[in-house]
C-alpha positions as CSV (number, residue, x, y, z in Angstrom):
1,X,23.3,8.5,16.5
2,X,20.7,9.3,13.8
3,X,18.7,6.0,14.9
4,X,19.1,7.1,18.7
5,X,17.3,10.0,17.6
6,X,14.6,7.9,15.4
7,X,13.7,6.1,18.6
8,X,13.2,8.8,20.8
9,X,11.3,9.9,18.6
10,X,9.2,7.0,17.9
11,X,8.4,6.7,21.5
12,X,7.6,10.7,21.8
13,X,4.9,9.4,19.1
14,X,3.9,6.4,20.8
15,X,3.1,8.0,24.1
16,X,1.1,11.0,22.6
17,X,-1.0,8.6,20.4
18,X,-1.5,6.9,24.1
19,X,-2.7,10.2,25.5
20,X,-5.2,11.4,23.0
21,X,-6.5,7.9,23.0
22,X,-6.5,8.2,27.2
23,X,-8.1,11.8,26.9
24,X,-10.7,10.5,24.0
25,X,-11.9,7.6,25.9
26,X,-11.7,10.4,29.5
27,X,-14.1,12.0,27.7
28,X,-16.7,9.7,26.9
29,X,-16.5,8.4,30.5
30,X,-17.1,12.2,31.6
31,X,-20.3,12.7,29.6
32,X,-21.3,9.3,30.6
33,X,-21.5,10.2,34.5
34,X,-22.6,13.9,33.3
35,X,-25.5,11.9,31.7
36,X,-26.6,10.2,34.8
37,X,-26.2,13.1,37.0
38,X,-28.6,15.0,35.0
39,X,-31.1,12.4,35.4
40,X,-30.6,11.9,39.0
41,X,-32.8,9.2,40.4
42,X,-34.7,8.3,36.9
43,X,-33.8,4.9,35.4
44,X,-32.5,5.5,32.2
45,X,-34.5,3.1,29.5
46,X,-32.8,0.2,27.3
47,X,-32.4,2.3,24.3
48,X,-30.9,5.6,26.3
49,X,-28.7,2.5,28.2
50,X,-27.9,0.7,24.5
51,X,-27.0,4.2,23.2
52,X,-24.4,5.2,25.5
53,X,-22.8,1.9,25.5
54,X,-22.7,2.1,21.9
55,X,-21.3,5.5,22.0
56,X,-18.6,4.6,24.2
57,X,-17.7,1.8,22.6
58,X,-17.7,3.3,19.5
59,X,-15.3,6.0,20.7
60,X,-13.2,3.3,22.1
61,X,-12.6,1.6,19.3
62,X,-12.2,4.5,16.9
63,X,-9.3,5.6,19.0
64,X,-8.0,1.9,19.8
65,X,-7.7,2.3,15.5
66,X,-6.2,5.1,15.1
67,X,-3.6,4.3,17.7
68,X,-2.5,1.2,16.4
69,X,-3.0,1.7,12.7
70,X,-0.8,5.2,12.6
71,X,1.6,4.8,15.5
72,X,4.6,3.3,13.7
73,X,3.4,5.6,10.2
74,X,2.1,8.6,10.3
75,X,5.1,10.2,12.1
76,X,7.7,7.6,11.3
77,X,9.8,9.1,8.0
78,X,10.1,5.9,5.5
79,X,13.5,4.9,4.4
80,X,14.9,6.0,1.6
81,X,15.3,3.1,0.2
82,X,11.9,1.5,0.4
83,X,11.1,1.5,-3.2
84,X,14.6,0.0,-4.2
85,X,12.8,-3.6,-4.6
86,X,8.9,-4.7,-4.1
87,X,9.3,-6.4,-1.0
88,X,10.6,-3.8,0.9
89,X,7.9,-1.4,-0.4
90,X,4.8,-3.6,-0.2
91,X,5.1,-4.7,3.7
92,X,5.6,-0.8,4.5
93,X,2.5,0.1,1.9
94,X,0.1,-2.8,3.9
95,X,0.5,-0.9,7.4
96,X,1.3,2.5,6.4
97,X,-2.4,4.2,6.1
98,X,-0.5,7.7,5.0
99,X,1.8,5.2,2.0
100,X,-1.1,4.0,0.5
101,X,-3.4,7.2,0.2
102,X,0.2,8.9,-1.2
103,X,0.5,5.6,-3.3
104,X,-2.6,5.0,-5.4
105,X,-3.5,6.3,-8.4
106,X,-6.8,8.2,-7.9
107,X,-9.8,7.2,-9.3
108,X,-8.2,3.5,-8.7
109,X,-10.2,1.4,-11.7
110,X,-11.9,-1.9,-10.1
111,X,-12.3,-4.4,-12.5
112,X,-15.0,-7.0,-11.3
113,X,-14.8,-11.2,-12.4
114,X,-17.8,-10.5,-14.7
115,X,-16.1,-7.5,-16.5
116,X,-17.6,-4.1,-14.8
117,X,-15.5,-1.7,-14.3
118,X,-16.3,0.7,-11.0
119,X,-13.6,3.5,-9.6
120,X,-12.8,4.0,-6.0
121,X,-12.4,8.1,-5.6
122,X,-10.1,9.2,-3.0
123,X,-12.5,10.0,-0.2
124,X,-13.6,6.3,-0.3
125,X,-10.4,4.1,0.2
126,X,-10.4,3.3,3.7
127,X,-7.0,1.4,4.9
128,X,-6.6,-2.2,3.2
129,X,-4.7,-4.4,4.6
130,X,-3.3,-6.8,1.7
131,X,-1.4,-9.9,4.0
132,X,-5.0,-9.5,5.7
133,X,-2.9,-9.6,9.3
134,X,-1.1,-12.8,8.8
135,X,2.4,-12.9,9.7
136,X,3.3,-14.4,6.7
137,X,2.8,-14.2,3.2
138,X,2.8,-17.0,0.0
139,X,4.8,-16.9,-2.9
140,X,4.0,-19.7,-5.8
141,X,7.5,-20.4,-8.3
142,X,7.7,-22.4,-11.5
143,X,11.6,-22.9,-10.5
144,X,14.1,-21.8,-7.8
145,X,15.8,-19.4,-10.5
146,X,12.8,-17.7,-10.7
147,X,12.9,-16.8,-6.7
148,X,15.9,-14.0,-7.5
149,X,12.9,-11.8,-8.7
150,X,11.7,-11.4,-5.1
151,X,15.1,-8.6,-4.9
152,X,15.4,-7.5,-8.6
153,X,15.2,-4.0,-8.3
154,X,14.6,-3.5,-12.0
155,X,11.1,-5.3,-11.5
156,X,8.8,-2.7,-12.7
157,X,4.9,-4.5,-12.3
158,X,4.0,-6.5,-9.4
159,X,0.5,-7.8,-7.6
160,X,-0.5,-9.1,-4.4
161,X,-3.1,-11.7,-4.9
162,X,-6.0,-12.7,-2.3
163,X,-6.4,-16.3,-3.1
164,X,-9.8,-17.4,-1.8
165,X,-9.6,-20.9,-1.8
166,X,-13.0,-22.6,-0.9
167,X,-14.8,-19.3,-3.3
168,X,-12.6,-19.8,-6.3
169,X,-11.5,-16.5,-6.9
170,X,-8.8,-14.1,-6.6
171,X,-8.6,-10.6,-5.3
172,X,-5.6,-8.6,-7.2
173,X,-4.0,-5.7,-6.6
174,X,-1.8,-4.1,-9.6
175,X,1.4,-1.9,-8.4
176,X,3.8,-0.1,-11.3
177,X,7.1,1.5,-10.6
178,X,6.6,5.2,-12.0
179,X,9.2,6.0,-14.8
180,X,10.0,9.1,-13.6
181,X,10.1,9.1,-10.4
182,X,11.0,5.4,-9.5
183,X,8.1,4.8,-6.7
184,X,5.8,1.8,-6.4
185,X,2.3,2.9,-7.0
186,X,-1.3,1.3,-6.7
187,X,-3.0,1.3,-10.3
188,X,-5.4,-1.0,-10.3
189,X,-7.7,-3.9,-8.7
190,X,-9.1,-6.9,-10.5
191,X,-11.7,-9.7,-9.2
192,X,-10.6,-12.9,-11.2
193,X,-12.4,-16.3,-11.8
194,X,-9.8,-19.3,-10.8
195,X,-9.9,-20.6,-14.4
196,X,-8.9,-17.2,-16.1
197,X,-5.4,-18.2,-14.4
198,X,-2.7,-21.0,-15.4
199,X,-2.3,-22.0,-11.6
200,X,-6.2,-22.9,-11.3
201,X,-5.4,-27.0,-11.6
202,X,-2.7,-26.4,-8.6
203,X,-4.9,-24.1,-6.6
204,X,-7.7,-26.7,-6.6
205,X,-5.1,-29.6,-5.7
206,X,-3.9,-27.4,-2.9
207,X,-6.9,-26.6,-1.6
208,X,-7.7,-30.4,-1.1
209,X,-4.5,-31.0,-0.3
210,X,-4.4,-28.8,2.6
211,X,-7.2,-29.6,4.2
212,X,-8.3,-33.0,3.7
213,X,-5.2,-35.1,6.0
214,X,-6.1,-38.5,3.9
215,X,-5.8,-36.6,0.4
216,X,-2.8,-35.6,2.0
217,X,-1.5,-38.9,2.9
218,X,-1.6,-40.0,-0.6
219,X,0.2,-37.1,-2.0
220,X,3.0,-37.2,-0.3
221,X,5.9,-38.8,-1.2
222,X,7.3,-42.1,0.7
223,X,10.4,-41.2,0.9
224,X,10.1,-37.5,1.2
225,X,13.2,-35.6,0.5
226,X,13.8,-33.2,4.0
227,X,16.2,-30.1,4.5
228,X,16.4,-28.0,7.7
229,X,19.2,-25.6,8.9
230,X,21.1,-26.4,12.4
231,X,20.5,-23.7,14.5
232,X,23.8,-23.9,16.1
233,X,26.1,-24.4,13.1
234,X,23.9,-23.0,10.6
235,X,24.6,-26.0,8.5
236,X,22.1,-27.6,6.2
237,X,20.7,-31.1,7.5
238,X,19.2,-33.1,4.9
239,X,17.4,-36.1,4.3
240,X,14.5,-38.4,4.0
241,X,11.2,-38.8,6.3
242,X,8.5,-41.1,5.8
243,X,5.3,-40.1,5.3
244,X,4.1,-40.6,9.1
245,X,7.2,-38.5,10.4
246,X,5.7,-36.1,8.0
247,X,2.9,-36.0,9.5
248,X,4.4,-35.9,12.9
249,X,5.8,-32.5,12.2
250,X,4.2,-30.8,9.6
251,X,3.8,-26.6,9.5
252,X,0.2,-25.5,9.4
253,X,-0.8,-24.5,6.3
254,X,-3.4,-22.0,5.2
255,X,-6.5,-23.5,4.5
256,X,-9.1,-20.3,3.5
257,X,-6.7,-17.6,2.1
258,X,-3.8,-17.8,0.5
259,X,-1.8,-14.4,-0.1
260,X,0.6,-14.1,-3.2
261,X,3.1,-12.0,-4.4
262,X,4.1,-11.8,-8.4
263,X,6.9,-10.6,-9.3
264,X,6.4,-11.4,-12.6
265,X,7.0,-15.1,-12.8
266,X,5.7,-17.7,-15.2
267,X,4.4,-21.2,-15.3
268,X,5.2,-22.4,-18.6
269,X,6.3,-25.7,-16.4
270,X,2.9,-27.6,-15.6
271,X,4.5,-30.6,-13.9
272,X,6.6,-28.3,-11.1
273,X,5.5,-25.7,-8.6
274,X,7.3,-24.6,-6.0
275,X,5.3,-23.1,-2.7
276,X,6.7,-20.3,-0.6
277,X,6.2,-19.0,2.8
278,X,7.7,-16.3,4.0
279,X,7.6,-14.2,7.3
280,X,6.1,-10.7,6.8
281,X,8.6,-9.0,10.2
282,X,10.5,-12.1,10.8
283,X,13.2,-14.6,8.7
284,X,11.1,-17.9,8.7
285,X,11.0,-19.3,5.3
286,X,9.6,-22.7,4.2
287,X,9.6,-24.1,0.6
288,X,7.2,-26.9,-0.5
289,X,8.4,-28.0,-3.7
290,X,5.4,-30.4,-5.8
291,X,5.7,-32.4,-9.2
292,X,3.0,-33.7,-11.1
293,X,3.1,-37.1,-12.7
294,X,0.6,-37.3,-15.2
295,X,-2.3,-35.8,-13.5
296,X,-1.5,-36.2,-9.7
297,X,0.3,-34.2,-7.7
298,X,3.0,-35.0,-5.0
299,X,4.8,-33.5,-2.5
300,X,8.3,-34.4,-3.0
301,X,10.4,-32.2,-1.1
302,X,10.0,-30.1,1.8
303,X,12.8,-27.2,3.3
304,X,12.4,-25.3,6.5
């Protein structure tokens, strides 16, 4: 009954958002045609004609924004238990423009690649969207026993990490779990180098790797170790592909950006790395699992 309620509710939101944003962009239109009634039979010049298209549009897309960035949020009450474990915190934080001003420790340090520290005052932040609208996100493990971090609930420091690829460098975001009260909180952002990390030899590989399909070819290996689940029995298929079959059917993968959650996990293991991705609002999960043999990497096993 409660979540009867919550849905009435949620569309009571959803169709007031729809009628300011009908009654903002009414508005516009009106002092549009009051703008050319006023002038009558006069030809209105380019810049008068550039500026009201820019106001318009302007107007438009401030309240396009606001619709879609606050609709599920601003009204929406959060569950209780959304700072049990990271996950379930960090996808709410990314669309919820009301989470993350409630969620950031103000002034929020920003520690740049070369060492300078600036702070971002409240009034500043504008809405950041961490999994930069993908519908997935990446998750790099040193070993599959490591992956039960992703639902400890007594992980206290996590970071998302914008992994630009072709620039070298990462964007990080640093969340703590307040002693006292228990809730996730942003407390800081970093700009770091690749080669301040211990995953910048993979992160190079990968890059290549994903982008460049005769690279690829070589690094994959011939037999390559396959797992899927049967949809209908929900039974786990395995086996071996070749390396063409590979390619027949391979997932895209990211090729720019890749975005990464740490839990806390280590790579003390520079000859295994496990590669993650996970649906953001969905269940899809894949798992690219790489060895190194001396200094080159393969693909050996690959689990949809």
């Amino acid at each position: 009954m409660r979540d009867f309620y919550q849905k009435k509710d949620y569309i009571k939101v959803f169709f007031m958002k729809r009628k300011q944003a009908a009654i903002l962009i009414g508005l516009v239109c009106m002092a549009l045609v009051v703008a050319c009634v006023s002038r009558q039979n006069d030809t209105p010049s380019d810049t008068e004609e550039s500026l009201l298209d820019s106001l318009a549009e302007d107007s438009i897309a401030a309240a396009a924004d606001t619709l879609l960035l606050d609709l599920e949020t601003r009204d929406t009450p959060l569950p209780e238990t959304v700072d049990e474990v990271f996950d379930d915190f960090i996808f709410s934080f990314d669309q919820s423009n009301r989470l993350q001003r409630s969620r950031i420790v103000f002034p929020l340090p920003v520690t740049e690649g070369n060492g300078e520290k600036h702070y971002i005052q409240r009034q500043e932040w504008q809405h950041h969207y961490l999994f930069l609208h993908q519908d997935f996100c990446t998750v790099l493990w040193n070993s599959r026993r490591q992956m039960d971090l992703a639902q400890d609930s007594t992980v206290h420091e996590a970071r998302v990490d914008q992994i630009y690829l072709h620039s070298r460098q990462i964007n990080s975001f640093v969340f703590q779990r307040d002693s006292m009260s228990g809730q996730w909180m942003l407390t800081e952002e970093c700009i770091i180098p690749f080669e301040h990390t211990d995953i910048a030899p993979f992160l190079d590989f990968y890059s290549k790797f994903a982008t460049d399909s005769i690279f690829q070819r070589h690094h994959v290996a011939d037999p390559l170790r396959y797992s899927t689940s049967d949809n209908e029995d929900y039974d786990t298929v395995e086996g071996t592909i070749n390396t063409d079959q590979w390619f027949e059917f391979q997932p895209e993968m990211p090729q720019d950006v890749l975005v990464h959650i740490a839990y806390g996990q280590t790579f003390a293991n520079t000859h295994r790395m496990l590669l993650q991705f996970r649906g953001i609002r969905n269940g899809f999960e894949s798992l690219f699992i790489f060895h190194r043999d001396g200094e080159r990497w393969r693909l050996t096993d690959y689990e949809n």
